[in-house]
C-alpha positions as CSV (number, residue, x, y, z in Angstrom):
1,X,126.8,-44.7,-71.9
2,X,130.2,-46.3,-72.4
3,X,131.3,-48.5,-69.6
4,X,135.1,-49.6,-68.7
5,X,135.7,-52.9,-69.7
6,X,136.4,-56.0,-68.2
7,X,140.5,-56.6,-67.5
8,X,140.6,-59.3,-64.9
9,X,137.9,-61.4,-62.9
10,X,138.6,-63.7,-60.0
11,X,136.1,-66.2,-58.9
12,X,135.2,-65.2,-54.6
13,X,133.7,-67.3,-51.9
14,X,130.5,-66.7,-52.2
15,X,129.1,-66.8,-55.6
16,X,131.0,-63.7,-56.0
17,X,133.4,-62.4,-58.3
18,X,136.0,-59.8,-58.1
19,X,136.2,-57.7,-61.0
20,X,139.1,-55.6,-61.8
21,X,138.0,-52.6,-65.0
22,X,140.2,-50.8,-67.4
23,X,140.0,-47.9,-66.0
24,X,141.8,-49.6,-62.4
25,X,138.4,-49.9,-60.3
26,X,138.0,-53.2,-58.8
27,X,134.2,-54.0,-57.8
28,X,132.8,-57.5,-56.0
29,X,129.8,-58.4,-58.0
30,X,127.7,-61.1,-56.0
31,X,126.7,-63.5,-58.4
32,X,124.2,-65.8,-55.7
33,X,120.8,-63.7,-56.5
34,X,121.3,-65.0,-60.3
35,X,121.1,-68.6,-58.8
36,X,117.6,-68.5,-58.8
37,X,117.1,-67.9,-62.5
38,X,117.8,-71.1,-64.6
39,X,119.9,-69.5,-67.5
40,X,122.2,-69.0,-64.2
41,X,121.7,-72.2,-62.8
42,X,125.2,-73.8,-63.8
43,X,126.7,-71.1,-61.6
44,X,125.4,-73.6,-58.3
45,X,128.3,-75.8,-59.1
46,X,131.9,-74.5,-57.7
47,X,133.8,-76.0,-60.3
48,X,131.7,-74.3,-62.8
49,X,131.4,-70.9,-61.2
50,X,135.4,-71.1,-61.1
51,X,135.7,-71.1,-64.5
52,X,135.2,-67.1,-65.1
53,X,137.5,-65.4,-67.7
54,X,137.0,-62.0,-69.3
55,X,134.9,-62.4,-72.2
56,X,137.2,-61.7,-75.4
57,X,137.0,-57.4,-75.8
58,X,136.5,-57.0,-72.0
59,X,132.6,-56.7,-72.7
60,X,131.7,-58.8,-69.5
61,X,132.7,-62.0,-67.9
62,X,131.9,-65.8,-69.8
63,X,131.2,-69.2,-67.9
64,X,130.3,-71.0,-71.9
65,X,128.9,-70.3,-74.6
66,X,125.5,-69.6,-72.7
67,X,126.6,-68.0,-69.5
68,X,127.7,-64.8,-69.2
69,X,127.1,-61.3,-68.0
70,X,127.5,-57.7,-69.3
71,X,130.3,-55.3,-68.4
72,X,127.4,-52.8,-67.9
73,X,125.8,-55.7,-65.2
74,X,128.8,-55.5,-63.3
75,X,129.7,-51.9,-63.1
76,X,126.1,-50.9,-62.8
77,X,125.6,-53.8,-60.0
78,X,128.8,-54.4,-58.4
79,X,130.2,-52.6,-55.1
80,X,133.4,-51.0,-55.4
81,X,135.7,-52.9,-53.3
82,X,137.3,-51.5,-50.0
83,X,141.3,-51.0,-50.1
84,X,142.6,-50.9,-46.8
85,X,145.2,-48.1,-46.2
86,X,148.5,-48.7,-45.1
87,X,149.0,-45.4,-43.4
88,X,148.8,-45.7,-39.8
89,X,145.6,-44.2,-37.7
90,X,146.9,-40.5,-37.3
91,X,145.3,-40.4,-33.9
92,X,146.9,-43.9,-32.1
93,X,150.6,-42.3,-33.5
94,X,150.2,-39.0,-32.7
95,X,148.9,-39.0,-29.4
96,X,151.3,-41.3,-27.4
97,X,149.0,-40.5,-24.0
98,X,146.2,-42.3,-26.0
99,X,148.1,-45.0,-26.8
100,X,149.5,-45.3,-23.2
101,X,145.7,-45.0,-22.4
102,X,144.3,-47.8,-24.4
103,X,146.7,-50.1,-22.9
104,X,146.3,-48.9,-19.3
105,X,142.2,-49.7,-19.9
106,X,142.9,-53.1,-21.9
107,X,145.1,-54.2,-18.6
108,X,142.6,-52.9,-16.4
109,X,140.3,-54.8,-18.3
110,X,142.3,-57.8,-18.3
C-alpha cells in the first residue's frame, strides 16, 4: 500500500507530534510509548524531541541520522486530529426558548 507522505510535523506537549500528510489529513502521533525502547531513547530529552523535520521525500519524520519513523508508522498509528467547527450548535440558535432556558436554570443555579 502507498501511504501519503509527510508535508509538515510539529513537535506537541506530550511526546507527541502533529503530523500534517500530502493528501491534507493532519494526525497526532504519540511518540511517549517509543520511550521505552533505546533506539528512541534520545526522544526523553525536549530539546531533542523538538528537533523533528520531515525526512527529505516526506517518507517519515527524522530526529538524526539514527532516529526516525516511517510515514507508514504514522498514518497507520496516529489519530486523526479533531477540527473544531466554526458553525454554531443548530439547536442553541434555532431554538431561542432553549436558549432563554439555559440561562433561566444557570441563574437558578446561581
Amino acid at each position: 500500500m502507498v501511504y501519503p507522505r509527510v508535508q509538515s510535523v510539529t513537535p506537541l506537549p506530550g511526546k507527541r507530534l502533529r503530523v500534517t500528510f500530502s493528501s491534507g489529513v493532519s494526525k497526532v502521533y504519540d511518540c511517549a510509548p517509543l520511550l521505552k525502547s533505546e533506539p528512541f531513547a534520545p526522544l526523553k530529552n525536549d530539546a531533542f524531541f523538538a528537533r523533528v523535520r520531515p525526512a527529505q521525500g516526506g517518507y517519515g519524520v527524522v530526529w538524526n541520522d539514527e532516529v526516525d519513523l516511517s510515514e507508514s508508522e504514522l498514518w497507520l498509528h496516529g489519530k486523526p486530529e479533531r477540527t473544531v467547527s466554526r458553525r454554531p450548535r443548530s439547536a442553541a440558535h434555532k431554538s431561542p426558548g432553549r436558549t432563554t432556558a439555559r440561562r433561566h436554570h444557570a441563574s437558578v443555579s446561581s
